[in-house]
N, C-alpha and C positions, 0 to 999 in steps of 0.2 A: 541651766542658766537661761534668764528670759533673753527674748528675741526683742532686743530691744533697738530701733531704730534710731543712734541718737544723732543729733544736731550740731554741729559746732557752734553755736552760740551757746547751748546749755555748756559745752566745753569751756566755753568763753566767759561766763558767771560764774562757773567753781573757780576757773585760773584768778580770776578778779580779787574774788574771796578768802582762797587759800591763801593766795602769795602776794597780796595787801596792794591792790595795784599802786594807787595813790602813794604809799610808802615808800616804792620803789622808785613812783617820779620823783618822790625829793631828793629823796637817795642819789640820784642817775644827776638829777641838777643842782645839786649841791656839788657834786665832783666837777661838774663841768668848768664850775668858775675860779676852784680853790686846787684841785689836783689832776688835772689834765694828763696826764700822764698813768691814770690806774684807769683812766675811762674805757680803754679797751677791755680789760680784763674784766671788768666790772659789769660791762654790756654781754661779755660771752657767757659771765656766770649768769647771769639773768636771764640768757637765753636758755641755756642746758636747763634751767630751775623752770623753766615752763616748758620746756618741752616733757621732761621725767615728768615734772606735774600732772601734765595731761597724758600722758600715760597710764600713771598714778586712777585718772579721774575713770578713765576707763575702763580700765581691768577691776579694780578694788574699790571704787567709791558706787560707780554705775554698776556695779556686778555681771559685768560684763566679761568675754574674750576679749583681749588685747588685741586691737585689730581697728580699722575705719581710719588709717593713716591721714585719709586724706581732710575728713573730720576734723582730725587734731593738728594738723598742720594750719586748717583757716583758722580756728580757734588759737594758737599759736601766732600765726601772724598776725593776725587780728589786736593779740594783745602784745605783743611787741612794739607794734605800730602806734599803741596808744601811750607807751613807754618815750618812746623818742622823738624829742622835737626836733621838726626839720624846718628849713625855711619853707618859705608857700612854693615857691617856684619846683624844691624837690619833691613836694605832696605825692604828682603824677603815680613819681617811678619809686617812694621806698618801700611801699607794699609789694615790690615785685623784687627791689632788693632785700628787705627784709624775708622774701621768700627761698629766694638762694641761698642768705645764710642762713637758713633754717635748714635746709635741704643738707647744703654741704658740713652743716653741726652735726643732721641724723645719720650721716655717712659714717664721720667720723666716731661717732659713738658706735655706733651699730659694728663698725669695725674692732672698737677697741675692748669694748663688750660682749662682742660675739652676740648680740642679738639680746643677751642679758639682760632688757630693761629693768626698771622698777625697784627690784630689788638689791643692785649693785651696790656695794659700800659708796664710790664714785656720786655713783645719783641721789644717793640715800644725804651723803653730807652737803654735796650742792644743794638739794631742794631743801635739807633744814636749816642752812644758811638763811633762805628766804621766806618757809612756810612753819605753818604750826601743825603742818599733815605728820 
């Protein structure tokens, strides 16, 4: 496998692409105003669908080892953060909340998977919920 250095931005243009970023903001603001109440779930599934993603991006699209957690975590955040609109005031801090929930989503997955990425039936039907991968 090459020894490939990658970037979390390059992570951040496949996630854009695979999982229709734009799609999802309608998606995500369209619940907001009519069904409030599925908004959580909807945000968690959108979360797991870019975290498997970038997973996805790095082991099997970049032909890469599975591996540069911390890569796909900015890339991750990065595009989460462009999913959720917050008011101005909370801009500061949801890059750094949006970083926890990420953190405590890879936990629980990694828990419930055993480490299993990518390939899990789990990951597999969440991420084609959202991708054409």
């Amino acid at each position: 496998m090459p020894n490939i250095q990658l970037h979390w931005a390059e992570i951040y243009e496949k996630l854009k692409e695979l999982l229709d970023l734009e799609k999802i903001k309608k998606e995500i603001n369209d619940l907001k105003g009519i069904k409030i109440y599925r908004l959580p779930k909807e945000l968690l599934d959108v979360a797991i669908a870019a975290i498997s993603t970038a997973e996805y991006i790095v082991a099997e699209i970049m032909s890469m080892e599975s591996g540069g957690g911390d890569q796909k975590r900015k890339a991750v955040v990065k595009f989460l953060d462009d999913v959720f609109n917050v008011p101005f005031w909370l801009e500061p801090f949801d890059g750094i909340l949006i970083g926890i929930g990420v953190d405590m989503t890879v936990t629980a997955i990694n828990t419930f998977l055993n480490k299993q990425w990518g390939k899990s039936p789990m990951a597999l039907k969440v991420r084609s919920d959202y991708s054409r991968v």
